[in-house]
N, C-alpha and C positions, 0 to 999 in steps of 0.2 A: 324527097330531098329537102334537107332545113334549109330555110332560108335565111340570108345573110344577115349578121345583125348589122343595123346601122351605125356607125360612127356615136360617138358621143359627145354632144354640141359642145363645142368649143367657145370659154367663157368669149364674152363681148371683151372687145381691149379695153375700154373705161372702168374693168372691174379691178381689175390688176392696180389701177393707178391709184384710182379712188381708196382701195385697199393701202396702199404706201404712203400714200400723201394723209389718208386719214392717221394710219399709226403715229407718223409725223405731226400730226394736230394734236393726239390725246396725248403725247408720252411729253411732248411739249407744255403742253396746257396743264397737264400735274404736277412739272417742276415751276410754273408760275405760279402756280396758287400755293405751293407751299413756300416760297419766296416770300410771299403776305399772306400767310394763313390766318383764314380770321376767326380759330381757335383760339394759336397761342402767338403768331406777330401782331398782329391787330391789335389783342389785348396790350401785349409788351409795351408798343408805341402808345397808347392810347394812356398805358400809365407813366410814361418817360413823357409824353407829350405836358398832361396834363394834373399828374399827381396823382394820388391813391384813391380819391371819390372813384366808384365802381359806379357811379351814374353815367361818366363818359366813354367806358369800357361797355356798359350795356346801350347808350345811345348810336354809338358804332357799329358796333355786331347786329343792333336792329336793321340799321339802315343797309348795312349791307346785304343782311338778307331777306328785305322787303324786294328791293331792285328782281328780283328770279321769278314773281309770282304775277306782278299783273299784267307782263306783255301776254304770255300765256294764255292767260281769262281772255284778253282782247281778242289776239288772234289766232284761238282753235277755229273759229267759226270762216275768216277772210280767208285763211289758209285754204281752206275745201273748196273755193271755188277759183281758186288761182293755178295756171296754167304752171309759172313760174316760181320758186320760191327761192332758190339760191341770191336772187338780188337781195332777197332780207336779209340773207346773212352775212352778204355784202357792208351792208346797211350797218348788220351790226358791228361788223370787225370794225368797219372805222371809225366807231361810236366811243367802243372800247379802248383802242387803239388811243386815241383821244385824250380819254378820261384817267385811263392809268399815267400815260406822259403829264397831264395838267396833276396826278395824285405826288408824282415824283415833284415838280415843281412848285409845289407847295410845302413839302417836307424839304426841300433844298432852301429853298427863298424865306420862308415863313415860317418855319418850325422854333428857329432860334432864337429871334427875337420878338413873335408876334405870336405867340404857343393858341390860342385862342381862334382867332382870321384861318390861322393855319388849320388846325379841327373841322371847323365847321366848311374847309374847303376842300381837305380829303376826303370828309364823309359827305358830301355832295359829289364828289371824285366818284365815292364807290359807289354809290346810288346811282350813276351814269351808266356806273362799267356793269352792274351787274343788272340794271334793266337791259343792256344791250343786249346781255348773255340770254334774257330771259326771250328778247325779240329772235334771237338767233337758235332759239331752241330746237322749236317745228321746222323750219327750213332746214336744219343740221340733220335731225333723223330724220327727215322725208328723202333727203338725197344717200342716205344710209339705209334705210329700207330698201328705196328702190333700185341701186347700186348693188350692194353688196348682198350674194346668196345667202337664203337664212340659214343654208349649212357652214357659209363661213364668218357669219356673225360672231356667234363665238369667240373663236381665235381673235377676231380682228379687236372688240373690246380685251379678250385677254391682254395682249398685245401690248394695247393703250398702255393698261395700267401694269404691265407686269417693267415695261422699256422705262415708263413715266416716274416709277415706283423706287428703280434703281436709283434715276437722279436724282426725285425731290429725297432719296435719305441720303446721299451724298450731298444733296444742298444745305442739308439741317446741320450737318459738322461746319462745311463752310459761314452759316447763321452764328453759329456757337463762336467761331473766331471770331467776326466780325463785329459781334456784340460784348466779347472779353478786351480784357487791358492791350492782350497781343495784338489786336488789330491796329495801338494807337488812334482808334477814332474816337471823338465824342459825339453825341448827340449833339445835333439830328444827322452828323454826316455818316454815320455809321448805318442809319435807316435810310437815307437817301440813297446812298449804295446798294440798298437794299431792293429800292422801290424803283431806281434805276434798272438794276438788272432781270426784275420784272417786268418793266415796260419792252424790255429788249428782246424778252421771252414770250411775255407776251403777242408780242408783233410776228415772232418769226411761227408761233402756235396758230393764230388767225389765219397769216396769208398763206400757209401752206394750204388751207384747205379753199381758198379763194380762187381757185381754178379748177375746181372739182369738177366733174361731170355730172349734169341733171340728166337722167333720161324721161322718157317721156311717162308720166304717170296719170292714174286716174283723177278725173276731174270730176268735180260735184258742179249739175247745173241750177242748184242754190244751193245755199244756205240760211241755216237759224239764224235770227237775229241772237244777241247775246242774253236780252231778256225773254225772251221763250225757250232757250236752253236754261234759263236757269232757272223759271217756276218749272221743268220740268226734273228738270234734278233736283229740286225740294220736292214734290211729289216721289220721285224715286226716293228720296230718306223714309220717306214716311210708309211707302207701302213695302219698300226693302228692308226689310232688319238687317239681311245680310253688311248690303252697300253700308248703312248706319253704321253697322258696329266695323266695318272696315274705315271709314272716314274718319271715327270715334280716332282706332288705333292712329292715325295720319296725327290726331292734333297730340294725341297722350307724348307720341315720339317728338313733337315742335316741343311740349309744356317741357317733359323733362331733361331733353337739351337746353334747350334756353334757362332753365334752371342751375343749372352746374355746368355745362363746356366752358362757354366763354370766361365764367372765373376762375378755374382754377387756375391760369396762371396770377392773377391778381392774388388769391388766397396761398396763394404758394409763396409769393412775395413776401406777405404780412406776417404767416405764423409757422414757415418751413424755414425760413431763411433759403431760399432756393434765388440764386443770383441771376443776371438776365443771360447770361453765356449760356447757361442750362436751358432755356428757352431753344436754344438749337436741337438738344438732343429729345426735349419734347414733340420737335416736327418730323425728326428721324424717326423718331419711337411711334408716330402718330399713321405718317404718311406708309411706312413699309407695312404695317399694319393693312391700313387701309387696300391698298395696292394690292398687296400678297396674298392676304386672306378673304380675296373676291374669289381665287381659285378656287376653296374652298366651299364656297354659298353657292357656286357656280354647279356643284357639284352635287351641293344638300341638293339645290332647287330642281335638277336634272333627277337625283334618285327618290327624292323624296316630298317633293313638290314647293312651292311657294310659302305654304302657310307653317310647313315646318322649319320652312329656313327662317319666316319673321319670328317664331316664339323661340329657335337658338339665336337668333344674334338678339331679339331685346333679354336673354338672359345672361347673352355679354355685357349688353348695356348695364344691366343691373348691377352684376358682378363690379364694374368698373366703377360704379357710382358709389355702392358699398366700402369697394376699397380706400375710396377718399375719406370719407367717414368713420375710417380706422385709426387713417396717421395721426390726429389728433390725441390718440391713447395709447401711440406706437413713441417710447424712448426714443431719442437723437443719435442712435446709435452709429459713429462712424463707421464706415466700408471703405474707407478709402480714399487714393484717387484714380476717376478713371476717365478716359478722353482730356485727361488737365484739369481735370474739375472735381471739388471736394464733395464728395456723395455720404450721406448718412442713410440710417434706414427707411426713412420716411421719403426722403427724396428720391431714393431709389422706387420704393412704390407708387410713388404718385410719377414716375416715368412710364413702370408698366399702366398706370391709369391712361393717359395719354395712348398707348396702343390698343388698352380694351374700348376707348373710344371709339377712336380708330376703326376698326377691325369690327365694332354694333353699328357705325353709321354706313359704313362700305355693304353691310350687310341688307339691315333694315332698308334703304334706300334699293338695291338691288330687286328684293321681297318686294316693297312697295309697288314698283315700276312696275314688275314683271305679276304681281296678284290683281292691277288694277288691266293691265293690259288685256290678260286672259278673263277676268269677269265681264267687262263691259265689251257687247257685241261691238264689234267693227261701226256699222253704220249709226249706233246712236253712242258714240263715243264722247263725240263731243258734248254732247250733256253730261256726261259724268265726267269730265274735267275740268267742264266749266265751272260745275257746284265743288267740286274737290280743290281747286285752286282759289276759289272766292273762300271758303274756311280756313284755307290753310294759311292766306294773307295776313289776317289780323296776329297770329299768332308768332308772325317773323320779329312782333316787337316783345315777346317773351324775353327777352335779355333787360329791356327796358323796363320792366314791371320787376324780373327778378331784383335790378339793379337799385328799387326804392324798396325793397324788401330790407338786402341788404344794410344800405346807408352805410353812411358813414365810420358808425359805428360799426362796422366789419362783421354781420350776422352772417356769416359766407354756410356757418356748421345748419342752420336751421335752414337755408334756402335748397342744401344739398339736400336733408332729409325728406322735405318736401316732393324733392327732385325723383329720390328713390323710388317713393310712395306711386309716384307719378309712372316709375319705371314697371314698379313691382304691377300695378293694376291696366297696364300697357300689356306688358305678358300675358296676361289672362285675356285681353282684347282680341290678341292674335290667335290666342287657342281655341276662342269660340268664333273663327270667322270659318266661313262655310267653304266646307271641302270641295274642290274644282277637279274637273279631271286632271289635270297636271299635279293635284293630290294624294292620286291613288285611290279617292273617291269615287262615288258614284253619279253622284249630283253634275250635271250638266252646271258651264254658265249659262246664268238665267239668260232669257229670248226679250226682243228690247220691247 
């Protein structure tokens, strides 16, 4: 007589929740960042703030993305032996929460007549919010791990980006008004409206996941101090070629972002005639990108593993970086108008530029996450994030270095080509990193 099969456990109720209230965090949190994308709003403001020097456009986008990297380094290690971690992210939301309201009130109060006070007080703004983000990282997927089934992980990132994806391109039309004649705004009140309804997005992305549910997870009864995690991850560079040449690709992909993202709308300024309304549909063009075609890597990575998906999307990248490299020998050929805005040929490709961005960082980022997860054993992880985030810091200021490349003197065509180089030998980084079983390979992750 067969015996009965049992029932099949019925999820915990905090999964559901956690599952709704997360989509509510990420699909929020990607129409804020495209509100102040510090691609192409960042640069925009930083050149209406301040003028055409691309010193103040790359010391911006530095500082912005220095803020992500050294809470990180600090606490992979305090993380592992804490019971609790949702208070960090506590911590952080109100950190952030903060720093974006004091970014809007700088550009409100100080943008107009004090261009200078005002800079140096956004970009301390964004060096607040994005260390916050950077504190709030581990405590966000710790309670994402251990909440949410890893059969429905998946969907639940889909989700994020696919709900998040719809608005920030609906937001970049709304940017495009806001920054044309139609809006009747001038600078800075055009941007403060901007940074305004950021902060409001902001806030309502934060506190929806501020009542999340922790359940109860495994606990370390130590942990590594920070410096014996980290001679031990330079010994793993040295006896791993593997890890080496994956670390390698980590900074190839910082050099030639930081090389070309942050200026193209500066260079697009100067020798496209491309006006700041257009700046809207570079976030549209950017973010639907980004969002939409994660399905896609989602997909590579699932059939084809991790390392094929990093050498197709740095061959986006490349692709996209090429392209800008073109307009300069591509005639002003008009198209038209479309969305109310007068587009030639060249403008119209450096909008697909903006989506091949787009659509290599959604990518590469995805690869990265997901190759480093699977190479480094579970229990000595933290030593390879800790060496992997202490490399990748210094390089947040590649905007900064490109931006004295440039000068003055508008060298935007020679920093791009550099940028390429950087691309093209990036691709080849990711084609020689070692095959994982999520490759279709044979080769084990190595044993810690």
């Amino acid at each position: 007589m067969s015996q009965p099969v049992p029932p099949a456990e019925s999820p915990k109720p905090y999964v559901r929740r956690n599952f709704r209230i997360g989509v509510v965090n990420g699909s929020l949190w990607l129409l804020a960042k495209a509100l102040t994308d510090p691609d192409t709003v960042l640069p925009a403001f930083a050149v209406a703030l301040m003028g055409g020097n691309p010193l103040y456009v790359g010391l911006l986008v530095s500082v912005v993305n220095a803020g992500w990297f050294w809470p990180p380094l600090l606490m992979t290690s305090a993380m592992a032996t804490r019971k609790r971690r949702h208070p960090f992210y506590r911590l952080s939301a109100i950190v952030r929460i903060s720093a974006i309201a004091a970014a809007w009130g700088a550009v409100y109060f100080l943008a107009g007549d004090y261009p200078l006070p005002a800079f140096i007080a956004v970009g301390l703004c964004y060096l607040a919010y994005t260390s916050g983000g950077g504190i709030g990282l581990i405590p966000f997927m710790s309670v994402v791990t251990d909440s949410i089934p890893p059969n429905q992980r998946g969907r639940f990132f889909a989700m994020r980006l696919f709900f998040g994806g719809l608005m920030a391109f609906a937001a970049g039309f709304w940017i495009k008004w806001l920054l044309s004649d139609q809006s009747g705004l001038e600078f800075p009140r055009n941007y403060a409206l901007l940074f305004g309804a950021a902060t409001f997005v902001s806030a309502g992305s934060l506190l929806s996941w501020w009542n999340a549910h922790e359940p109860e997870h495994k606990v370390e009864t130590r942990s590594l101090p920070l410096r014996i995690q980290l001679l031990r991850g330079l010994r793993r560079l040295r006896t791993r070629p593997g890890f080496l040449r994956f670390v390698a690709s980590r900074l190839g992909m910082a050099v030639s972002y930081g090389l070309v993202v942050p200026f193209l709308v500066p260079y697009a300024y100067a020798n496209l005639g491309m006006t700041e309304a257009m700046v809207g549909i570079a976030v549209a063009s950017r973010v639907i990108c980004y969002a939409m075609l994660n399905i896609l890597w989602s997909r590579l990575s699932a059939r084809h593993g991790n390392r094929a998906l990093l050498v197709v999307a740095g061959l986006v990248n490349l692709l996209g970086i090429t392209l800008v490299l073109i307009t300069p020998l591509l005639p002003a050929i008009p198209l038209g108008t479309l969305f109310g805005l007068q587009f030639d040929l060249r403008l119209a490709l450096l909008m697909l530029v903006f989506g091949a961005v787009g659509a290599a960082d959604s990518g590469q980022a995805t690869g990265q996450n997901s190759y480093l997860l699977e190479y480094a054993p579970e229990r000595t992880r933290p030593v390879y994030l800790a060496i992997y985030y202490l490399l990748a810091f210094p390089l947040a200021f590649m905007p900064l270095l490109t931006a004295v490349l440039i000068g003055e003197a508008g060298r935007f065509v020679p920093a791009f080509a550099i940028g390429a180089v950087a691309a093209l030998l990036n691709v080849g980084l990711y084609a020689s990193l070692t095959r994982l079983r999520g490759d279709g390979g044979g080769d084990a992750a190595p044993a810690s």
